[in-house]
N, C-alpha and C positions, 0 to 999 in steps of 0.2 A: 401138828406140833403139840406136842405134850411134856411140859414144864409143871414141874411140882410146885407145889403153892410157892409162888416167887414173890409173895408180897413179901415186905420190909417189917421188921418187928414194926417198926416205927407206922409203914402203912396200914398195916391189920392195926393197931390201935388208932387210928383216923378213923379207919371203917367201922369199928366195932362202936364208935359212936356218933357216927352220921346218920341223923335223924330219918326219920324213915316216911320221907313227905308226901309222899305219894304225888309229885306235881312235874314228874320229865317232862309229860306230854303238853302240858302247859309252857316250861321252862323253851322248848322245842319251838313253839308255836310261836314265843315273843321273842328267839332268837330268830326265827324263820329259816333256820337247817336241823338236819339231824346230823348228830356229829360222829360219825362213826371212828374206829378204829380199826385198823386193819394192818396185816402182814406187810412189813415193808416193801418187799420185791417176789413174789414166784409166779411164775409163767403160769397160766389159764385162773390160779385161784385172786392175785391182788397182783398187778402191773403197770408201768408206765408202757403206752404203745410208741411207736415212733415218729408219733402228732405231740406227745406230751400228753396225753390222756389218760388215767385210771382207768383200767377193764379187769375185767373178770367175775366169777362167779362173785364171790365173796365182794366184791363191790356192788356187781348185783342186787344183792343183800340189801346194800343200804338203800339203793334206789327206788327197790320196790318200798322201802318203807316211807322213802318220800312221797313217793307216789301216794298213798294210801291216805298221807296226812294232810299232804299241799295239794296232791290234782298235778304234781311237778317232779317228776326223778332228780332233776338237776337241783333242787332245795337241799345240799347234799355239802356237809364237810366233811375231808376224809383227812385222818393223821396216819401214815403209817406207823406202827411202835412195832417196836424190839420184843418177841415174847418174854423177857426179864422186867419190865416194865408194863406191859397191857392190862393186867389184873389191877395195879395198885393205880392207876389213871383214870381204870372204868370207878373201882370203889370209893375212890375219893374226889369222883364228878369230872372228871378229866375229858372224859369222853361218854357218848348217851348209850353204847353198844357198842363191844365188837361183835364185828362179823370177820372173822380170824380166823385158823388154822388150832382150835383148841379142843383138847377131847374131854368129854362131861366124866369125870369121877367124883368119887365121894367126897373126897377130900379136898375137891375145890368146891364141891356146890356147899358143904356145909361149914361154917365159918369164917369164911375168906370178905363176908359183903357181897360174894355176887351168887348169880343163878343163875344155869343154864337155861334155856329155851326150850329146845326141842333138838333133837340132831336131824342136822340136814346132809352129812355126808358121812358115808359109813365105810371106815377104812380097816388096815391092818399093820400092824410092822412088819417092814421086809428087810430084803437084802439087794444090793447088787454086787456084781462079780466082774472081772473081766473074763470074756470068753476066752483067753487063751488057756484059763487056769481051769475051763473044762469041769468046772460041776454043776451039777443039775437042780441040787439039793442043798436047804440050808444044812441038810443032815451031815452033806459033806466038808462043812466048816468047822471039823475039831481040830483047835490048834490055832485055828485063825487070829489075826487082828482086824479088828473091826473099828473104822469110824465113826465116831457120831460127836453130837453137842451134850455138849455135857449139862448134868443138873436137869435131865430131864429124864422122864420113864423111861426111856427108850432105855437107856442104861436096869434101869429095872426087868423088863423085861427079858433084857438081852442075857441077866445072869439068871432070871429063871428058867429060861428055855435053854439054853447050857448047861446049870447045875442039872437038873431034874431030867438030863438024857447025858449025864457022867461025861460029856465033854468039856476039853478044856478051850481059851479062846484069851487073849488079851485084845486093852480096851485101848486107843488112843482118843485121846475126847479134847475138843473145841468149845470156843465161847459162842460162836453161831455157826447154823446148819449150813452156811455156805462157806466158811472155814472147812468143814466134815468135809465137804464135797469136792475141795478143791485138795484136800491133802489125799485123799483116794483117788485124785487124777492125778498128782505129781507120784504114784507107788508106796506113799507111804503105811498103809496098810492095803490088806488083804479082800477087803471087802468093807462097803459102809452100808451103815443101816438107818432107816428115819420110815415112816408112814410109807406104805407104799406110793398114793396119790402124791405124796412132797419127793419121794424119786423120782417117779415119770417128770412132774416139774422141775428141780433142782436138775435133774439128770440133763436136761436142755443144755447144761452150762458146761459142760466136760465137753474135753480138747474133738474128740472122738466118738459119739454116742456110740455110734457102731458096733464099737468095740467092748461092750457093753451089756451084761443082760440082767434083768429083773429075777430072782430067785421064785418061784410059783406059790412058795408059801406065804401067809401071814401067822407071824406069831402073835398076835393079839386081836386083840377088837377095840374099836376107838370110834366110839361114836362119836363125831366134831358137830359143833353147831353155835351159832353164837349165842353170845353173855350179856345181861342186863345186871345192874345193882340189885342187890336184895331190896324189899323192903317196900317196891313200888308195883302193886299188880296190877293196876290200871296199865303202864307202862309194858308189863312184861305180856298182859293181854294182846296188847295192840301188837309189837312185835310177832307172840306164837301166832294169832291167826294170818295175821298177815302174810308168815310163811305155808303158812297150813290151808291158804287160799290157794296160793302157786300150785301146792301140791292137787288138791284139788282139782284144781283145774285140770292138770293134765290128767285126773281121773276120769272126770265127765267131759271132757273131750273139745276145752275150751281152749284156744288159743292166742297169740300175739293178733292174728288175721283174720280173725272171727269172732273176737269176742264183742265187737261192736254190732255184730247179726245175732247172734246168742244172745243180748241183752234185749234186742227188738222183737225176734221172732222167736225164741224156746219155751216149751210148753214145760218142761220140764222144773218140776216145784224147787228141786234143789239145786237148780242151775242159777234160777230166778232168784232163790234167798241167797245165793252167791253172791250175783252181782246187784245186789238190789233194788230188783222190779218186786213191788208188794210186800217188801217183808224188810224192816229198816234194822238190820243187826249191827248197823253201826252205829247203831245209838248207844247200845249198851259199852262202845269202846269210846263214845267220847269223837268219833269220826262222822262223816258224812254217808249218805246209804251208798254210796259208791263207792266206798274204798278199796272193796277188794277190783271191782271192773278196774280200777286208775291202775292199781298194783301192778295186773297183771296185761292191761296196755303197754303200762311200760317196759316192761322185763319180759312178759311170754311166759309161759309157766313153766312146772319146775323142770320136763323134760327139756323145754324151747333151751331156757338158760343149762342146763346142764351140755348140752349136744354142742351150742354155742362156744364153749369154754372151753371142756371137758374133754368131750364125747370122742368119737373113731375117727372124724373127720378135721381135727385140729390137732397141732403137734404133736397133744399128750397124750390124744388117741386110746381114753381108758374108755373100756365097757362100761355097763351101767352096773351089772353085777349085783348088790346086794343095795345098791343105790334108785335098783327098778320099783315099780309099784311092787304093791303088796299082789296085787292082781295079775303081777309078772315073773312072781318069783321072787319078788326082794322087799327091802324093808319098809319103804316111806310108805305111808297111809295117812291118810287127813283123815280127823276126828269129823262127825257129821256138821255139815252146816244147817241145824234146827234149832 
């Protein structure tokens, strides 16, 4: 989901002078949850299941960071918010992080109050079609009308990649992506467009998947990953490694089911300052020498949680794609644990 700075005049000047305490991790600790914020409703990334349970990747997210703090995933509050509201809730302490459907630009990391992470999920704008209308191609969409939510890139991008290949195209736009979604099941335009991964999800939701297909391009790039306040680096520490452990993990080959053998018997020095046998690098974040072994007990690493959610074998059935190690052809990479 990519929303232009949606803070409130009124928000941005809250933020622009909320002192810069450096003390979440403290704040966290003597509420005894992390409070995260997250996507209201889409399939594999923020969900209610049919127990009444929160799942998904992006909840995942929060879990492991409980994990990391308490020894406990369930030390865990989640708010779902509206992407027109999530920005100005995190900045003015509303919530400790999302872990959201949000893409890192310039223009939000600088001056908004808050600060990306790290990206953990690396997408594209696309399209969908119905197969009757028989194209292959977004190339084949001159003339089109296209779906989406309005007040967000997506609308940016959509006239760049139109202007700058001479086709024409009109826009019908909504106040949420599942308004988009639902007026391109009822014919009201030609095609809709959002993040590819927020297709494959939203896409659940149409009368007919079947009837249905995913366009092969991406017109952009959107690196997602969640948001912490500016201002607090202890805070934003603990988070990036935290995710950068997961990733790890699945680098050196550590698992949801082995990482309790891995921590006993690996010989391997960067496995051990991983989980912390001999080498206490949670000291430097304010945590315990286990945080990342708890993290990644809890949740599995980044492949586990991705495959989980995600992956070939669940509804949404994406590849990993640009989402693979760096040692696989795609993007994620964890900074060294030294």
């Amino acid at each position: 989901m990519r929303f232009h700075s949606v803070l409130t005049g009124a928000a941005l000047a809250v933020a622009a002078v909320l002192p810069a305490t450096g003390a979440t991790l403290d704040d966290v600790r003597q509420r005894g949850v992390v409070h995260c914020g997250t996507a209201p409703n889409i399939p594999g990334y923020a969900f209610t299941d049919d127990k009444g349970e929160r799942r998904g990747f992006d909840i995942d997210q929060c879990r492991a960071m409980a994990a990391a703090i308490f020894g406990d995933p369930t030390k865990i509050k989640l708010t779902p918010i509206g992407p027109r509201d999530a920005f100005a809730s995190l900045a003015t302490g509303g919530v400790d992080i999302l872990t959201h459907r949000f893409t890192w630009t310039f223009n939000r990391d600088n001056g908004g109050g808050i600060e990306f992470v790290m990206p953990l999920f690396y997408d594209g704008q696309g399209f969908m079609v119905r197969k009757s209308l028989n194209v292959k191609s977004a190339r084949e969409l001159n003339g089109a009308s296209v779906c989406m939510a309005q007040g967000t890139t997506t609308e940016l991008n959509l006239a760049d990649y139109f202007r700058s290949r001479n086709m024409r195209y009109s826009v019908v736009t909504f106040a949420e992506p599942d308004e988009a979604r639902r007026a391109y099941d009822e014919g009201r335009c030609d095609a809709w467009s959002n993040d590819l991964g927020s297709l494959a999800a939203r896409g659940l939701g149409l009368k007919n998947r079947a009837d249905h297909v995913i366009l092969p391009e991406a017109i952009s790039k959107e690196p997602i990953g969640p948001v912490v306040r500016q201002g607090d680096s202890q805070w934003m520490h603990v988070a990036r490694w935290t995710f950068a452990a997961l990733i790890a993990a699945e680098e050196l080959g550590v698992t949801q089911a082995n990482v309790d053998e891995m921590k006993a018997k690996s010989e391997n020095p960067e496995i051990k300052r991983l989980l912390g046998v001999g080498d206490d690098l949670g000291q430097k974040l304010g945590l315990k020498d286990d945080w990342a072994y708890q993290a990644i007990k809890a949740v599995g690493n980044y492949g586990e949680m991705f495959d989980r959610h995600l992956g070939p074998n669940t509804r949404l059935g994406l590849a990993r794609g640009l989402n693979a190690l760096w040692t696989n052809g795609g993007l994620l990479i964890a900074p060294p644990f030294r």
